[in-house]
ROBA-8686 format. One record per residue (C-alpha): residue number from 0; residue in one letter; x, y, z. Coordinates in steps of 0.1 Angstrom, whole numbers, plus 2048, in hexadecimal, padded with zeros to 3 digits. Layout:
N
> i,aa,X,Y,Z
> NUM,A,X,Y,Z
...
This chain:
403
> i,aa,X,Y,Z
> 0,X,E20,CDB,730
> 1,X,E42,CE1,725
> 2,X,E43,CFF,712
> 3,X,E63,CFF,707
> 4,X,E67,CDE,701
> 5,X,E7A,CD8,6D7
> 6,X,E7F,CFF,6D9
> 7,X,EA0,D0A,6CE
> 8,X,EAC,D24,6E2
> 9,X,EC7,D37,6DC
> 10,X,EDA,D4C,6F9
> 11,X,EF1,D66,6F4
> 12,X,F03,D70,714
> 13,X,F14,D93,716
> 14,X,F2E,D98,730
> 15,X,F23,DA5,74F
> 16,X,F1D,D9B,76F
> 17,X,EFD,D8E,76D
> 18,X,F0C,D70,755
> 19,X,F10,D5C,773
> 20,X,EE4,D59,773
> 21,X,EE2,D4D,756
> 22,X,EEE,D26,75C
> 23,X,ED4,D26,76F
> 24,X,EC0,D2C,753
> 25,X,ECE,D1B,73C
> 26,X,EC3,CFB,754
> 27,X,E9D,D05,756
> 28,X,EA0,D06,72F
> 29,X,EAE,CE5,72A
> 30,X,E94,CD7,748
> 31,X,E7C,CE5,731
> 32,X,E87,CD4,710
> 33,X,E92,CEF,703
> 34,X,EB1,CEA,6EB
> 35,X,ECD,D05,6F0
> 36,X,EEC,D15,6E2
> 37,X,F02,D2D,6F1
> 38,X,F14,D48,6E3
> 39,X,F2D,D60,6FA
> 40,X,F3B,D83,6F3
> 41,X,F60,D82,6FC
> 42,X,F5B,D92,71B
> 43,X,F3E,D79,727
> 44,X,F5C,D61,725
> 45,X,F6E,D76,743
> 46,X,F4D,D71,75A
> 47,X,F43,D4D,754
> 48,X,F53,D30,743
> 49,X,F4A,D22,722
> 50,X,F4F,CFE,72D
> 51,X,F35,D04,74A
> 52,X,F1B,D10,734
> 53,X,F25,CF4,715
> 54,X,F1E,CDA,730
> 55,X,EFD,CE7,73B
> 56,X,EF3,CF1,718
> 57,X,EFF,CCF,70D
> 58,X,F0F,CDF,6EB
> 59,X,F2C,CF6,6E4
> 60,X,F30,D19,6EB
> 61,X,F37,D2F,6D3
> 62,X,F46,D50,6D2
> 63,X,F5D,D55,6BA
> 64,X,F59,D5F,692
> 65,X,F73,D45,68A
> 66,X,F84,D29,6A6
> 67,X,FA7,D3A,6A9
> 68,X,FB6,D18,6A8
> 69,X,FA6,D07,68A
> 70,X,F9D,D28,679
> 71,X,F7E,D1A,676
> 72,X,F5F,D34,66E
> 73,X,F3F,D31,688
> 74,X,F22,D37,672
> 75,X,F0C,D51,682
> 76,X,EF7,D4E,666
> 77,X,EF0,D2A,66D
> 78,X,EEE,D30,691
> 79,X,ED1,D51,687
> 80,X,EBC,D37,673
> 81,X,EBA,D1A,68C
> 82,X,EAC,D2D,6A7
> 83,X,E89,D2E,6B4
> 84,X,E90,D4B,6C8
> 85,X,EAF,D5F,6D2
> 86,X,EB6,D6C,6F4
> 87,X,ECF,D86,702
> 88,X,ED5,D81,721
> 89,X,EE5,D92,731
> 90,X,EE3,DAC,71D
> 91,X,EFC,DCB,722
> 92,X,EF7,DF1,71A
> 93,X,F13,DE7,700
> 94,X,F02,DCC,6EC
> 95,X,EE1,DDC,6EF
> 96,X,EF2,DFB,6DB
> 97,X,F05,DE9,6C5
> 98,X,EE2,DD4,6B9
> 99,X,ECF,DF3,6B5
> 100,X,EE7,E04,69C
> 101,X,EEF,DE5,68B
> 102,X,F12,DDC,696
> 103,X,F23,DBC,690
> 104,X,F46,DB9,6A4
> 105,X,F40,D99,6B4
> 106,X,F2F,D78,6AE
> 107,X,F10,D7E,6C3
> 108,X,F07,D9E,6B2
> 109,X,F11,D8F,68B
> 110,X,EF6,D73,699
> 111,X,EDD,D8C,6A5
> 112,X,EDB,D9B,67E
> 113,X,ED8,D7A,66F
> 114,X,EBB,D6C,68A
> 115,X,E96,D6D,67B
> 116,X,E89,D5F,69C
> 117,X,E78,D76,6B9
> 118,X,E95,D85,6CD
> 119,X,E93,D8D,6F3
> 120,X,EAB,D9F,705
> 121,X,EB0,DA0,729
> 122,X,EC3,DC1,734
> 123,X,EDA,DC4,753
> 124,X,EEF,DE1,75F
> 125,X,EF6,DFD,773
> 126,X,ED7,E13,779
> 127,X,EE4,E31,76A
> 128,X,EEB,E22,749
> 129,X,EC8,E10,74A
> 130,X,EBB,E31,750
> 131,X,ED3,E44,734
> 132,X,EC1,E52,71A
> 133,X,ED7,E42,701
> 134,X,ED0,E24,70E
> 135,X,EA8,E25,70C
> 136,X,EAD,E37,6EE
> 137,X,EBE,E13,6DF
> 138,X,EA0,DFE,6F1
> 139,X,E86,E12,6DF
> 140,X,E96,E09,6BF
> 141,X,E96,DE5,6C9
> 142,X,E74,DE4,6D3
> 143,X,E6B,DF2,6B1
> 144,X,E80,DD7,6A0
> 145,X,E6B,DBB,6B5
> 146,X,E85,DB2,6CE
> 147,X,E72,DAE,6EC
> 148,X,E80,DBE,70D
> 149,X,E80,DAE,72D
> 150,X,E84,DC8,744
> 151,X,E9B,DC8,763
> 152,X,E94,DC7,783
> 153,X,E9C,DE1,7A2
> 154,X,EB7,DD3,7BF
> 155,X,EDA,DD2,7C5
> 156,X,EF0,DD9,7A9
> 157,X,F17,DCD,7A2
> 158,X,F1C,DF1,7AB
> 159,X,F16,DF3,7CE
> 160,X,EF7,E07,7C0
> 161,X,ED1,DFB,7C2
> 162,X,EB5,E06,7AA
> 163,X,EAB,DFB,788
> 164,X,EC2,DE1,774
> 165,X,EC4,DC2,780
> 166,X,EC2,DA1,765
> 167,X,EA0,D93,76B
> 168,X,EA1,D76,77F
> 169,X,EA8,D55,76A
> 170,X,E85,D46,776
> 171,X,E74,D66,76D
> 172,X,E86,D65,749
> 173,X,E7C,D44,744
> 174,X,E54,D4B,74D
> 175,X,E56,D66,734
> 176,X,E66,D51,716
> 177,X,E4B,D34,722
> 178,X,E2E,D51,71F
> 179,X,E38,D57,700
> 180,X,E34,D36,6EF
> 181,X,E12,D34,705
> 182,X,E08,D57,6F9
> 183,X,E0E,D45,6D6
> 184,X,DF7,D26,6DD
> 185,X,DD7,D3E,6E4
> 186,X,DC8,D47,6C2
> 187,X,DD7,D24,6B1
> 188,X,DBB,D21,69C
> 189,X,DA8,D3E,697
> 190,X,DA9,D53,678
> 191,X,DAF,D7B,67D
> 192,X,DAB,D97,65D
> 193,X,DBE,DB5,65E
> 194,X,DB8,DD7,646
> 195,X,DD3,DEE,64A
> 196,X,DE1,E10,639
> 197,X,DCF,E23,624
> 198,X,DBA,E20,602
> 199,X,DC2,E33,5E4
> 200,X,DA4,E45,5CF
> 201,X,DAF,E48,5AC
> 202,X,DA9,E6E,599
> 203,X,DBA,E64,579
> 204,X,DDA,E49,573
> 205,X,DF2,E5E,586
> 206,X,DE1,E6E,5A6
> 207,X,DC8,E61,5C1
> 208,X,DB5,E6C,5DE
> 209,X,DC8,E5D,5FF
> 210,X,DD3,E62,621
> 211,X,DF3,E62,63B
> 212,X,DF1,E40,644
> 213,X,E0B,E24,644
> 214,X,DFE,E08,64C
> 215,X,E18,E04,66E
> 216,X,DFE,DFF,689
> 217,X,DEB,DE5,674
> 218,X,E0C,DD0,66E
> 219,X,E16,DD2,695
> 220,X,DEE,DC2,69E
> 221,X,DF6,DA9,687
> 222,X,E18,DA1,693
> 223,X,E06,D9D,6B1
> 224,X,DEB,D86,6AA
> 225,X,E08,D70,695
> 226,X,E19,D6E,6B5
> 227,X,DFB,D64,6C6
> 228,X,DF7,D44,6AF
> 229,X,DDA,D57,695
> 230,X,DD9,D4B,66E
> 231,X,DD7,D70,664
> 232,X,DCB,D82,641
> 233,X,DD7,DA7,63F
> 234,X,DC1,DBB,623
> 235,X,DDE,DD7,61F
> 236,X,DD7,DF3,60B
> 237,X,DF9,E03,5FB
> 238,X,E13,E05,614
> 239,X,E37,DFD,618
> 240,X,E36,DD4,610
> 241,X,E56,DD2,62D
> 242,X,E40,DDF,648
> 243,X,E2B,DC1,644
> 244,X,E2E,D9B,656
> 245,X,E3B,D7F,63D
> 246,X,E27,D6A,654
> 247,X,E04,D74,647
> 248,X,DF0,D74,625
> 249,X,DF5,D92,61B
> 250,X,DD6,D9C,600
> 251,X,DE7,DC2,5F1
> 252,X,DC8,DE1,5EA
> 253,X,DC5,E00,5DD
> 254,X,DA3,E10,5D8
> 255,X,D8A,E0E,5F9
> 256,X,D78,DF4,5E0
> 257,X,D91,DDF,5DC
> 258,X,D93,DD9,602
> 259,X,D6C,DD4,607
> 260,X,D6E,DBA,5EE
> 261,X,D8C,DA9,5FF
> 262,X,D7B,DAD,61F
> 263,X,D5D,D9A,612
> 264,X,D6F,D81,606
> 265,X,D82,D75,623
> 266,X,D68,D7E,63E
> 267,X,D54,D63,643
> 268,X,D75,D4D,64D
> 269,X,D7F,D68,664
> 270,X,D7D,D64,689
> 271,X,D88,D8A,691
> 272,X,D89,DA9,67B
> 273,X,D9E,DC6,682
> 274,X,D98,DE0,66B
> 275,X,DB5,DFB,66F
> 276,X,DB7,E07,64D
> 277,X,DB2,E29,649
> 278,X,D98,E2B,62A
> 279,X,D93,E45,615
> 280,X,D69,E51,619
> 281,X,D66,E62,5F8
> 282,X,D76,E57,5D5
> 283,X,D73,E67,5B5
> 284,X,D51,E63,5A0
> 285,X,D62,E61,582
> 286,X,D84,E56,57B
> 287,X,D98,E65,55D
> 288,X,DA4,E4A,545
> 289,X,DC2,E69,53F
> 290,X,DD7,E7D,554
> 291,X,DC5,E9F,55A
> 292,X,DD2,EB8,54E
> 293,X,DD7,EDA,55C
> 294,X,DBB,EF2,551
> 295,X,DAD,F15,55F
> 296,X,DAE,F1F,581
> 297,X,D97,F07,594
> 298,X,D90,EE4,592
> 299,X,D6F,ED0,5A1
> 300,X,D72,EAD,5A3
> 301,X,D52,E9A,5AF
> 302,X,D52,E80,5CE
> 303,X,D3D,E67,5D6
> 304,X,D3F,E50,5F4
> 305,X,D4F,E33,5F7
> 306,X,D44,E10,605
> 307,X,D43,E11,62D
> 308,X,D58,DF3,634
> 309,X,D54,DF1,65B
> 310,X,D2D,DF3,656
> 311,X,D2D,DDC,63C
> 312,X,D3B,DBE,64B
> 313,X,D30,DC9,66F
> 314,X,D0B,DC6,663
> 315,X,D19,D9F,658
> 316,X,D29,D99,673
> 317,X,D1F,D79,687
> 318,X,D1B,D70,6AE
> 319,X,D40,D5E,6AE
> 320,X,D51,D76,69B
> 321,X,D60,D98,6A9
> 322,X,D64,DB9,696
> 323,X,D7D,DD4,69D
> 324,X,D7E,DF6,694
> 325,X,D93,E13,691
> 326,X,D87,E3A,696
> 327,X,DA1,E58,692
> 328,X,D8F,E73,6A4
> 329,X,D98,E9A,6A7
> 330,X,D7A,EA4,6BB
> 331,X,D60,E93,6D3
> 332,X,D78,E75,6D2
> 333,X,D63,E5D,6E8
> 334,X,D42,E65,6E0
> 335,X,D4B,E67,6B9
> 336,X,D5C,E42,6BF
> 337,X,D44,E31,6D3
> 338,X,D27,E3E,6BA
> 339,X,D3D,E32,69C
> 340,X,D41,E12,6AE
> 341,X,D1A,E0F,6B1
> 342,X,D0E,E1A,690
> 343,X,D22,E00,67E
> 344,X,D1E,DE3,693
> 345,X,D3F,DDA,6A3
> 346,X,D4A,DCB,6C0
> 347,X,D64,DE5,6CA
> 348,X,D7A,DFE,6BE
> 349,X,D98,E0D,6C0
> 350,X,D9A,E35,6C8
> 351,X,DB6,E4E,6B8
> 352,X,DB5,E74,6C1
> 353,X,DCD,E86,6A9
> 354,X,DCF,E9E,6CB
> 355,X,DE2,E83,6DA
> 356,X,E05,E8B,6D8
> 357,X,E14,E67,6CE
> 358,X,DF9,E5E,6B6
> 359,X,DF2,E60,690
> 360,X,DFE,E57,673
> 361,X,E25,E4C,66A
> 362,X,E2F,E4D,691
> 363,X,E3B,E2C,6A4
> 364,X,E28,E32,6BD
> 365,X,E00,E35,6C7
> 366,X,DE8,E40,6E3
> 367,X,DC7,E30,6E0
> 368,X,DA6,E26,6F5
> 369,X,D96,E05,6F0
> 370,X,D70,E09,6EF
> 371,X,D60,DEA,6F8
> 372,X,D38,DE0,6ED
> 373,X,D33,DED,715
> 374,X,D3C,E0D,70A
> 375,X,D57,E0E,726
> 376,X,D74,E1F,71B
> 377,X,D98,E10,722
> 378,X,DB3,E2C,71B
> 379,X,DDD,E20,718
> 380,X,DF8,E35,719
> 381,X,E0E,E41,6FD
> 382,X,E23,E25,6F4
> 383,X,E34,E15,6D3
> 384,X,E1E,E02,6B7
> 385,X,E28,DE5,6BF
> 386,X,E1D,DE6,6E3
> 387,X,DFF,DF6,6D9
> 388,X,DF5,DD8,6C7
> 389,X,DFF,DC1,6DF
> 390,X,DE5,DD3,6F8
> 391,X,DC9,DD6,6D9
> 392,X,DCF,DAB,6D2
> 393,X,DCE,DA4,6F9
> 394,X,DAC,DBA,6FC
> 395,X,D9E,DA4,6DF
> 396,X,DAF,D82,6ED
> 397,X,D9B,D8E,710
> 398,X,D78,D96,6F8
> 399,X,D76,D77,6E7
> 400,X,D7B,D63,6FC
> 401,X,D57,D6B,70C
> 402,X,D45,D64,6E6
């Protein structure tokens, strides 16, 4: 099957060189069926020549805001909105700064800020800047914009030096844009519902019992499943509406309630349910109609308990359907997990200690452990969000798959 094939793929090449590769790869992409533009930095121009890659590209390379002849302008913007995916490649220590901070001095970069299509990058340079901190420093803000990194290889370097920083291979590049579209083909079809961030008890019109959550860890999983081909429903209770994919249906919360009923109604359509909200257990018994006022030295306020949503749809839950929880644990982390994941019925969950350095609330990045219905225990490593939920949606790709 040709992945590729109709794709429009556009390839920015930075000047380096490790510009020479990617002819090559810009012939596996066209073998493919792949559509292509190129754009060049200025100094790509020095390494390879634009009429080499125009002919294997078939179309024109661009690299200039305007043509200096015609002072004609290149629409990046254009260029951003036709693409089905972007790729850097190579991708200098230069560019990759100049994306993270927002920079805009050349034609790639003004193209890059305009592109609403998945961006890779493939890096290439001398170890020591691979390994600068400033340097990972800009890929960790990358990765938390979405761009996906393909890392580079160890071996002989333009310097004379060998070790870590050599431009993927242009067959391995091309395998990982080609997993990509796969990785996109394998939940075509099934329907996924997502509660993220927290609920919000009402006391009175003005204040409400709540939590720290924001809701960033259950927009990353659904990112993911989006990615993997998924119709997803997110159930969001009141978070930052930026944070969350315009892909899905997007059904906005407040009270614990509210979610339940949302839950309910969208359940039975759902192939997989990921419940990473963070709902509130207790809300007011009474709710003032007015602000309350301040009065004496103490004030009670009666709470009952709220609707457990995990329980209530994992006792509903059928054969073909799987249910995913969440448990933020301080103490006896397993053991409190696994018998939370018991009690209400659901196929696996998903462990945080707050005694994890890396995990909690507002952070970009998480530690879990995914407790399967074996009760085996699969820890990860610190890592960002957004690889977190890459690991949680291939752990559920892997589960149901055996329904």
């Amino acid at each position: 099957m040709k992945l590729l094939n109709n794709k429009k793929i556009l390839l920015g090449i930075c000047g380096g060189i490790a510009a020479y590769k990617v002819l090559s790869l810009i012939r596996l992409l066209k073998k493919d069926g792949a559509e292509v533009r190129v754009i060049m930095t200025p100094s790509a121009v020095e390494f390879i020549g634009k009429l080499t890659a125009a002919t294997l590209a078939d179309s024109p390379v661009y690299s200039e805001l305007a043509d200096p002849d015609s002072g004609q302008w290149t629409n990046h913007v254009e260029l951003g909105l036709w693409a089905d995916l972007f790729l850097v490649a190579p991708a200098t220590a230069s560019t990759l700064s100049k994306m993270a901070s927002g920079m805009s001095d050349n034609l790639l970069l003004t193209t890059y800020l305009s592109a609403r299509c998945p961006v890779f990058v493939a890096p290439a340079m001398d170890l020591d800047m691979w390994a600068h901190p400033a340097t990972q420093k800009n890929l960790q803000i990358l990765r938390q914009q979405n761009v996906s990194v393909l890392e580079p290889n160890e071996g002989e370097l333009a310097s004379g030096l060998s070790g870590k920083g050599r431009m993927q291979e242009p067959e391995e590049i091309f395998s990982a844009l080609s997993g990509f579209y796969s990785q996109k083909q394998i939940l075509k079809g099934k329907n996924v519902l997502i509660t993220l961030g927290p609920t919000q008890e009402a006391l009175d019109p003005v204040r409400f019992i709540s939590n720290h959550s924001t809701g960033k860890m259950g927009a990353e999983i659904a990112r993911s499943f989006l990615e993997m081909g998924a119709g997803v429903t997110i159930v969001a209770g009141p978070v930052d509406k930026n944070l969350l994919p315009s892909e899905a249906r997007i059904l906005h919360v407040k009270s614990a309630i509210d979610m339940l009923d949302a839950c309910e109604l969208n359940f039975s359509q759902s192939d997989v349910i990921v419940l990473a909200a963070a709902v509130a257990d207790y809300r007011p018994a009474q709710v003032s109609e007015q602000k309350i006022k301040k009065s004496g030295e103490h004030l009670s306020i009666e709470l009952v308990k709220n609707p457990d949503i995990a329980a209530t749809l994992g006792a509903k839950k059928r054969k073909d359907q799987f249910v995913l929880g969440f448990a933020l644990e301080t103490e006896n982390e397993l053991e409190n997990a696994h018998a939370k994941r018991i009690r209400k019925n659901l196929d696996a969950i998903v462990l945080n200690s707050l005694n994890d350095s890396g995990a909690g609330f507002a952070l970009d990045t998480n530690k879990i452990t995914l407790i399967s219905a074996d009760g085996i225990a699969h820890p990860f490593e610190t890592k960002s969000k957004k690889d977190v939920a890459h690991d949680i949606t291939r752990f559920v790709v892997q589960q149901i798959q055996n329904l």
